[in-house]
C-alpha positions as CSV (number, residue, x, y, z in Angstrom):
1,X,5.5,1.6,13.6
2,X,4.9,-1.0,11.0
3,X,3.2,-4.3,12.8
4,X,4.5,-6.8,9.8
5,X,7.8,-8.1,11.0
6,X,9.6,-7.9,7.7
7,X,8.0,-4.1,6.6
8,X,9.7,-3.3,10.0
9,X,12.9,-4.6,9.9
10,X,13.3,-3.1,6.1
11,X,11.9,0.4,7.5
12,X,14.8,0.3,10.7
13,X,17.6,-0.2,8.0
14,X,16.1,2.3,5.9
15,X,15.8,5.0,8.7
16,X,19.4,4.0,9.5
17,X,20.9,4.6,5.7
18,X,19.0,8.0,5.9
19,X,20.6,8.9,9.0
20,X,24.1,8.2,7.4
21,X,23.2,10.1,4.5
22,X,22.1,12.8,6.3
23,X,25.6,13.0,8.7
24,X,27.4,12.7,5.8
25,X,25.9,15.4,3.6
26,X,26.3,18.0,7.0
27,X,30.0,17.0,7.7
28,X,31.5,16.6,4.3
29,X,29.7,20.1,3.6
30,X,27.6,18.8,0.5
31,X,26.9,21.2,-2.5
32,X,24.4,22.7,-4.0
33,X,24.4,19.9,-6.6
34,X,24.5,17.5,-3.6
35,X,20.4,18.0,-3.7
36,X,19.9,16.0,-6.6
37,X,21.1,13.3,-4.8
38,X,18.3,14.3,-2.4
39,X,15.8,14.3,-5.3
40,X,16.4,10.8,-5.8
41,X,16.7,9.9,-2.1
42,X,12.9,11.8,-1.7
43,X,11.6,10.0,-4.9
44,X,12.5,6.6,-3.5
45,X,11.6,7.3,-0.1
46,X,8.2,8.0,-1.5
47,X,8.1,4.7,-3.2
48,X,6.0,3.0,-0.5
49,X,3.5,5.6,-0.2
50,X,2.7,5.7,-4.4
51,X,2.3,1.8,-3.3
52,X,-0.3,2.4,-1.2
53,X,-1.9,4.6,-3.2
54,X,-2.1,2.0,-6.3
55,X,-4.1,-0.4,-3.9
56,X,-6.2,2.4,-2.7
57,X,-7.2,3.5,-6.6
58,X,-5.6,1.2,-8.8
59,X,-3.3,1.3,-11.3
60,X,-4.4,3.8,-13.8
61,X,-5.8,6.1,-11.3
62,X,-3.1,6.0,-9.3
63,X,-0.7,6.7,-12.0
64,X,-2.2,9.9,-13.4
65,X,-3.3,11.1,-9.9
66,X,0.4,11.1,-8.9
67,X,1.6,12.2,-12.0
68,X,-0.3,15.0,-11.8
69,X,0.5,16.1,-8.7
70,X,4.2,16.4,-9.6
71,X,3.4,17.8,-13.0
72,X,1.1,20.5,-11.4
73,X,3.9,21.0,-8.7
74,X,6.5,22.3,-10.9
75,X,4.3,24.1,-13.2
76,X,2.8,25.8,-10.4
77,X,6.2,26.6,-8.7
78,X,7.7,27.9,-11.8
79,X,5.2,30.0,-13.1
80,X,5.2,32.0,-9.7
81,X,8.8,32.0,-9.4
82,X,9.3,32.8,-13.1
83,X,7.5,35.8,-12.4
84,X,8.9,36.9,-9.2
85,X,5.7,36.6,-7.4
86,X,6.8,33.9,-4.2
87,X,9.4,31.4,-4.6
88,X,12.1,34.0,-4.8
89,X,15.2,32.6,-7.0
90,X,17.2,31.8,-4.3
91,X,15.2,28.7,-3.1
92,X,15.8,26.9,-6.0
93,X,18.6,28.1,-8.3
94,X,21.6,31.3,-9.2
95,X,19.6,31.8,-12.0
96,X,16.6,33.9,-12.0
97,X,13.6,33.4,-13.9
98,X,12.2,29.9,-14.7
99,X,14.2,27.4,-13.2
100,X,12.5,23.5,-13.6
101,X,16.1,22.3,-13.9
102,X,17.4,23.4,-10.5
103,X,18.9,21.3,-7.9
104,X,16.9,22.3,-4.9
105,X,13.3,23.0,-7.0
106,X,14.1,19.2,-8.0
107,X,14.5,18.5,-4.9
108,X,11.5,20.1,-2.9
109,X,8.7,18.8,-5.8
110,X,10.1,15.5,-5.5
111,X,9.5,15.7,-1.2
112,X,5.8,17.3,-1.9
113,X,3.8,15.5,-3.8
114,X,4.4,12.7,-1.2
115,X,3.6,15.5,1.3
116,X,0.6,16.4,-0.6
117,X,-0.6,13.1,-0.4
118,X,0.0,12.3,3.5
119,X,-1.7,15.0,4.4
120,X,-4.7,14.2,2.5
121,X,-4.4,11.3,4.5
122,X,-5.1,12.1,7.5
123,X,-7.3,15.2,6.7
124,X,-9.8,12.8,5.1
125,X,-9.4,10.5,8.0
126,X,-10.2,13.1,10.5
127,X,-13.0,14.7,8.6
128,X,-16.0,13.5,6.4
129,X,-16.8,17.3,5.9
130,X,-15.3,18.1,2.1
131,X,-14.7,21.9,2.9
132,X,-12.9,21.1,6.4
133,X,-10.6,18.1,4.3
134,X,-9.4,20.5,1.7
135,X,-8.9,23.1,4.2
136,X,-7.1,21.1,6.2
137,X,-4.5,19.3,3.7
138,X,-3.9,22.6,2.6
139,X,-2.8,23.7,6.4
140,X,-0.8,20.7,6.2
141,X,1.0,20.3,3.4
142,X,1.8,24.0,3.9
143,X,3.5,24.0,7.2
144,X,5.4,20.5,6.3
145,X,6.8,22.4,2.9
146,X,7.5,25.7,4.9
147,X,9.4,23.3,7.5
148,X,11.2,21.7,4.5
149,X,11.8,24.6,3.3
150,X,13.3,26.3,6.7
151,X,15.8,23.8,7.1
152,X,17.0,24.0,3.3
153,X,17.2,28.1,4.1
154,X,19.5,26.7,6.8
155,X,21.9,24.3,5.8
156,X,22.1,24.9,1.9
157,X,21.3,28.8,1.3
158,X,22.5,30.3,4.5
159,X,26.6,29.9,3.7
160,X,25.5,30.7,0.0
161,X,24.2,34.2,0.5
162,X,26.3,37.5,1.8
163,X,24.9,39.2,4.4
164,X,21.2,38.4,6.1
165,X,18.8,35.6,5.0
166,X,16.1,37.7,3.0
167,X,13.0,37.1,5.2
168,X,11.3,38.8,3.1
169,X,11.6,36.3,0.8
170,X,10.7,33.5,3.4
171,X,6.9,35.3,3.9
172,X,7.2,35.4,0.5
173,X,7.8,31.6,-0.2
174,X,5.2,30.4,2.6
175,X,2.5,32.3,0.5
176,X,3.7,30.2,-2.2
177,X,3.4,27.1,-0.4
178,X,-0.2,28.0,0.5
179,X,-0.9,29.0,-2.8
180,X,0.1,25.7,-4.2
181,X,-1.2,23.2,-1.5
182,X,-4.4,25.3,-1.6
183,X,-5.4,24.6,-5.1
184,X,-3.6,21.1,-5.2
185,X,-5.6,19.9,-2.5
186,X,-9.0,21.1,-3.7
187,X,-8.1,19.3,-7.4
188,X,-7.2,16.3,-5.9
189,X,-10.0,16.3,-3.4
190,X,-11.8,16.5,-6.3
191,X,-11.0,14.0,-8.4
192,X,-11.3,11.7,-5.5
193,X,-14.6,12.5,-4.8
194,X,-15.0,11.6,-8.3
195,X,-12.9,8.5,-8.5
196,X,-14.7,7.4,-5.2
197,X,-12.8,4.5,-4.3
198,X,-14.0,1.9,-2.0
199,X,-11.2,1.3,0.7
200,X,-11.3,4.1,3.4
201,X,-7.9,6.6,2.7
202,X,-5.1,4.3,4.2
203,X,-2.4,5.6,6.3
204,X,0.2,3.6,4.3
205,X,0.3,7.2,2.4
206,X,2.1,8.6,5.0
207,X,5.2,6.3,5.2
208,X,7.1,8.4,2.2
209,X,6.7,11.6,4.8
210,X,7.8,9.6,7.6
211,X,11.2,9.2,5.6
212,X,11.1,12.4,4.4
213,X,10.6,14.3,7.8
214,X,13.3,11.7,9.5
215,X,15.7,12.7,6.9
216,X,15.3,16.3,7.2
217,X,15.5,16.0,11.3
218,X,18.6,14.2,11.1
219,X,20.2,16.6,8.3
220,X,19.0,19.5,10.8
221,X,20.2,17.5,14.2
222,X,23.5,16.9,12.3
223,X,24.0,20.5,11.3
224,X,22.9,22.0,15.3
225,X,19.9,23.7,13.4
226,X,17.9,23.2,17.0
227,X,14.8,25.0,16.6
228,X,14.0,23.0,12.9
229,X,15.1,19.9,14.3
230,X,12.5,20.2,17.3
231,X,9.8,21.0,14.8
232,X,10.8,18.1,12.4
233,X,11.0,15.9,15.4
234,X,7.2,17.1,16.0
235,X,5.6,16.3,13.1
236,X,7.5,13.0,12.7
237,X,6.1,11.9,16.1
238,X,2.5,13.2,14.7
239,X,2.8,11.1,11.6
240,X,3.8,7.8,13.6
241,X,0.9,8.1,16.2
242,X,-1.7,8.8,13.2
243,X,-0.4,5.9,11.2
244,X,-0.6,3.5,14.4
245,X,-4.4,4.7,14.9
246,X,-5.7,4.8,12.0
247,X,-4.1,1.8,10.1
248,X,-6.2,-0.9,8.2
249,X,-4.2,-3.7,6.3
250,X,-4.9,-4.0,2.5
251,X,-5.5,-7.9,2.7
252,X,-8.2,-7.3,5.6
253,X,-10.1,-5.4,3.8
254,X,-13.1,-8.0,2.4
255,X,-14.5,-6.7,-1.2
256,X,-18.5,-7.0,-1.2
257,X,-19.5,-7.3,-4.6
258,X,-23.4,-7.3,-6.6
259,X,-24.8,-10.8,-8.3
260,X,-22.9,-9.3,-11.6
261,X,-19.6,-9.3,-9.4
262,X,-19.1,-5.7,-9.6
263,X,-17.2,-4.2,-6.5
264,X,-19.8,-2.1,-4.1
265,X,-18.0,-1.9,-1.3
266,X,-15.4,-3.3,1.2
267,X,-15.8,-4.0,5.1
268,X,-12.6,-5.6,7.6
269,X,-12.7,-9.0,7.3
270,X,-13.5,-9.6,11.0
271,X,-16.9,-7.8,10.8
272,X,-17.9,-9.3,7.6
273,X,-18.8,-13.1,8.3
274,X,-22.3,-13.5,10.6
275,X,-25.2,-14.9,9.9
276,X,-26.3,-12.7,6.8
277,X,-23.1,-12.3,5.1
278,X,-23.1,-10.2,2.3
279,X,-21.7,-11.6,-1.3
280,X,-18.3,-11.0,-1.4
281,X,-15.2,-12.2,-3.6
282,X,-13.1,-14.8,-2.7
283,X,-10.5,-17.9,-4.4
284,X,-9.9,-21.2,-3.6
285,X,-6.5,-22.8,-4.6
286,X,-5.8,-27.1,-5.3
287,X,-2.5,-27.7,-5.3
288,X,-0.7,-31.1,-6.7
289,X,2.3,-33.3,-6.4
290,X,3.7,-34.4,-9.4
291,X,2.8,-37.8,-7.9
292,X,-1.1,-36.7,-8.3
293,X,-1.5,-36.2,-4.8
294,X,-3.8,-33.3,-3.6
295,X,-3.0,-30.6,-0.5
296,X,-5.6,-30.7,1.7
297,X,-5.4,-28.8,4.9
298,X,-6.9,-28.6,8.7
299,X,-8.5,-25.2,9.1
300,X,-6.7,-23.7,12.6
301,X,-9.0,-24.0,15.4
302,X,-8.9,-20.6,16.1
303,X,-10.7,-19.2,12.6
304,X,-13.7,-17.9,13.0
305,X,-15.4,-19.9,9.3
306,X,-15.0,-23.4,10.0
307,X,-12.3,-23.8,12.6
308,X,-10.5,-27.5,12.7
309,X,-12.3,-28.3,9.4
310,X,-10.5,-30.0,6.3
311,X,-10.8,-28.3,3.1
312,X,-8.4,-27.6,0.0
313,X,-5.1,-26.4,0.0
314,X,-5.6,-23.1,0.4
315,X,-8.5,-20.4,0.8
316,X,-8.8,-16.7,0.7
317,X,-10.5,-13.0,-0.3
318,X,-9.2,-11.2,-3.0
319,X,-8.3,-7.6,-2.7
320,X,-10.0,-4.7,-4.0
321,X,-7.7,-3.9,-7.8
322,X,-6.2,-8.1,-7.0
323,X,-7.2,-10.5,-9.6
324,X,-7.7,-14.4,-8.4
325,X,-4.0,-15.5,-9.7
326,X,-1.9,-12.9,-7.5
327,X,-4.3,-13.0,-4.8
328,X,-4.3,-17.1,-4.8
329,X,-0.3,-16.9,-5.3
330,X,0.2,-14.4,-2.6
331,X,-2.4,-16.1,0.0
332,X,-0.5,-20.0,-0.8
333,X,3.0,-18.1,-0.1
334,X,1.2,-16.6,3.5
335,X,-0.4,-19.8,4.3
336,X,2.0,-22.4,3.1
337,X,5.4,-20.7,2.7
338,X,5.3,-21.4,-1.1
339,X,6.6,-18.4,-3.0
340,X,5.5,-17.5,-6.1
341,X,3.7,-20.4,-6.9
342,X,2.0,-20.9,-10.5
343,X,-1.4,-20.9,-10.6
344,X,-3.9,-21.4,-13.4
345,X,-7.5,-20.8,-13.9
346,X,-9.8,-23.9,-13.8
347,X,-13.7,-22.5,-12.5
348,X,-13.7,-18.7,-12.6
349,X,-17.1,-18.8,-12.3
350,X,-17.9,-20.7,-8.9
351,X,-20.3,-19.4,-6.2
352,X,-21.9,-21.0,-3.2
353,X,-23.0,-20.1,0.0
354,X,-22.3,-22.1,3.4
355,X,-23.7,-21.8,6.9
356,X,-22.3,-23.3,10.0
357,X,-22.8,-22.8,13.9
358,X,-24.8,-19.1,12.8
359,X,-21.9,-18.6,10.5
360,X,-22.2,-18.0,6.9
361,X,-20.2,-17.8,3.5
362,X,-21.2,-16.3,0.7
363,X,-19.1,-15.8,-2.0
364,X,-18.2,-15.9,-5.4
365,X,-15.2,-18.0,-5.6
366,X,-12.7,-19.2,-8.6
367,X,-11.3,-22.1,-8.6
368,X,-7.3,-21.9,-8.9
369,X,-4.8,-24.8,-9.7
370,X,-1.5,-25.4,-9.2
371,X,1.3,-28.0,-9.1
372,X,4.6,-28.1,-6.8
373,X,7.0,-30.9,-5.1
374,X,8.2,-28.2,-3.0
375,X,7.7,-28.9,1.1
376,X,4.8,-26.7,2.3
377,X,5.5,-25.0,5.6
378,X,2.0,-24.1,7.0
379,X,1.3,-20.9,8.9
380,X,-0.2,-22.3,12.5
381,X,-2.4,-19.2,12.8
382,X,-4.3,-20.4,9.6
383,X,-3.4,-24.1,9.5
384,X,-3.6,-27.0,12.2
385,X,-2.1,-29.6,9.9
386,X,-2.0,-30.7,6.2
387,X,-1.5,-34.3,4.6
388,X,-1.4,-35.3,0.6
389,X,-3.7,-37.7,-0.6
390,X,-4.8,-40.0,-3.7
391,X,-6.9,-38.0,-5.7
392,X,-8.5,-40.7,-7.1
393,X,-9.3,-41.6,-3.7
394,X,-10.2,-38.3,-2.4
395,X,-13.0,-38.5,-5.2
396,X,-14.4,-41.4,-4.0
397,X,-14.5,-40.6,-0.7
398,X,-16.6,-37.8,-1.5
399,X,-19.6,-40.0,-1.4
400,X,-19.7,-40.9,2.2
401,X,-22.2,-38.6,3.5
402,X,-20.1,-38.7,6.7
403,X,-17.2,-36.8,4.9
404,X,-15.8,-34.4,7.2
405,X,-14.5,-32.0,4.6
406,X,-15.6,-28.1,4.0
407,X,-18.8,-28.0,1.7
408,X,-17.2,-25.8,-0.4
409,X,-14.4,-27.6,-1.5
410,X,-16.9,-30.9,-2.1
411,X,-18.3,-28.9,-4.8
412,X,-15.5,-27.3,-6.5
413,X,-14.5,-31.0,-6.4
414,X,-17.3,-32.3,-8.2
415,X,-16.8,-29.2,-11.1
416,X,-13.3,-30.0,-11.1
417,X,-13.3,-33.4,-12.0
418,X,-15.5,-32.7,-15.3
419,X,-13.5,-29.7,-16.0
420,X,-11.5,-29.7,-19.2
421,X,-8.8,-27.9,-18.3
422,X,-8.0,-28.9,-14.9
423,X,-8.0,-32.6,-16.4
424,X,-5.5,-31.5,-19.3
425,X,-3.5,-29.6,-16.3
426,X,-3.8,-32.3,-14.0
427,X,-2.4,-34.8,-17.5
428,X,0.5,-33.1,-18.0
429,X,2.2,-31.8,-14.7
430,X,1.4,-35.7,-13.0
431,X,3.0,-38.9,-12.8
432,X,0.5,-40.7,-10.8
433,X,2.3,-44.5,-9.1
């Protein structure tokens, strides 16, 4: 599912601890109180999807959209169980009445707001129509709660109760489930109509209901509950092909900003160079030796900008909600294999715009600076080669109109060398022979 080696390998070892979970909790017969266990296992399976949704909105956003999901959840869920109207007291505790504390309300709100949330995803991915996308995350989130919900009737409530399961009291729940997808989804349609964020919905939302629907078909599987496993099995299969179709990676997204720099838009980075490229953010990184020797390196022949040309150490865009020191750190560690590398701020105010073979760049670019003895270990699908040099020597060679090096870097070169603080930087982390 995931196309980054390492996301993959973590996701196989975290499907394989859910499935473990999952046997043990059906053979060892877990309790009732067993499913706050499951609250926690649901609130860190969601962990990836409230990632994505922090580089889809942002921090703040982010943090009171899903806040507000899970506060609306149980407010929701209690009032209408509180009052007898659908969640009927057995679904979530022995107690009747208003029941926020109990083990298997805990259990479901922390599993939907992730739910909530996927199926935005790929309701606002399959419609532009605002009416059909509410609509249809409503539909969704529904049936995935009711599904949840059938195989918690199952396995947990089933050896609990004398007599019949109270179906009544299932037709009763779904109506609940509507009830409270229904309006969630309208409020949070809303607000992100009104937050309109500039990267498309990204199908990284869905990875906490992936989790969550693998868990539940294993803890179904494992208990011979065939019917909900088959319908788990489903939807899980429906979640992977949508994520595999519709998935965009965060660092490919290219941020197109106005003169002022102010975001306006993003566009994949593979449509965004031509020959009128639009202004768009970017970084460019110099990195030292403690001997005073500068990175430079050969841009791989197979990039589209400049391919085979020598530039500085290391060049990049910034993401959308990224600012020029984590993007610059986290683009050094991709291109070089230098992890967490400190960077400091020497021309946050660079700009320039390049043109080569009908190619152009046009960005506005900070300069970054850093210093390391460590052994670089280039990436071949960005880098052909790399060598240090003198950079007293590097300067000078600057003047041979012949120079072969990126016209970029030659002027962040020229602003660098009459920059206060990269020659104060440059002072006191360099011991040049």
């Amino acid at each position: 599912m995931f196309k980054n080696p390492k996301l993959a390998s973590l996701s196989g070892l975290a499907l394989i601890l859910l499935a473990v979970i999952a046997f043990y909790a059906v053979e060892f017969a877990a309790p009732e109180s067993s499913q706050y266990s499951f609250a926690t296992i649901f609130l860190i399976c969601s962990l990836p999807t409230y990632w994505a949704v922090k580089m889809w909105l942002g921090w703040r956003e982010s943090i009171m959209s899903i806040t507000g999901l899970a506060i609306y959840a149980f407010m929701v869920q209690d009032a209408v169980s509180g009052f007898g109207l659908t969640f009927k007291e057995f679904d979530f505790s022995s107690q009747p009445g208003f029941s926020i504390f109990g083990p298997m309300h805990l259990m479901m709100v922390a599993a939907w707001p992730a739910l909530l949330l996927a199926s935005y995803a790929i309701s606002s991915n399959s419609s532009s129509n605002r009416f059909n996308r509410t609509v249809l995350t409503a539909l969704l989130v529904t049936a995935s709660s009711v599904l949840l919900d059938w195989v918690a009737l199952e396995h947990f409530l089933w050896r609990n109760l004398p007599g019949d399961i109270p179906y009544g009291h299932v037709i009763s729940n779904i109506a609940g489930w509507l009830l409270l997808g229904s309006s969630a989804s309208i409020i949070f349609d809303s607000e992100v109509v009104r937050q309109n964020p500039l990267l498309p919905t990204p199908v990284q939302i869905v990875t906490a209901a992936i989790f969550i629907t693998f868990f539940w078909m294993m803890l179904a599987g494992f208990a011979l509950l065939i019917v909900p496993a088959a319908a788990c099995a489903v939807l899980l299969l429906g979640l992977i092909v949508f994520y595999r179709k519709y998935y965009y990676a965060f660092d490919e997204m290219i941020v197109l900003v106005d003169e002022d720099n102010n975001a306006i838009g993003t566009v994949r980075k593979s449509e965004v160079h031509d020959g009128d490229t639009k202004l768009h953010r970017a970084f460019s990184v110099f990195l030292f030796n403690s001997k005073g020797e500068l990175l430079l390196q050969q841009r791989a022949f197979s990039k589209k900008t400049w391919p085979g040309v020598w530039s500085n150490s290391c060049c990049g865009h910034t993401m959308l909600h990224e600012s020029s020191e984590a993007a610059g750190i986290r683009r050094v560690g991709f291109e070089l294999g230098l992890k967490n590398t400190k960077l400091t701020m020497a021309l946050p105010d660079f700009r320039y715009r390049a043109e080569k073979d009908g190619v152009v760049e046009n960005e506005i670019c900070p300069v970054l600076i850093g210093f390391t003895d460590k052994m670089p270990h280039p990436n071949p699908d960005e880098i052909a080669v790399i060598k240090w040099v003198d950079w007293e020597e590097f300067l000078l060679s600057l003047k041979d109109p012949a120079t072969e090096i990126s016209p970029w870097a030659i002027e962040e070169v020229e602003l660098l060398a009459k920059s206060e603080v990269f020659q104060n930087a440059y002072r006191s982390n360099t011991r040049p022979t």
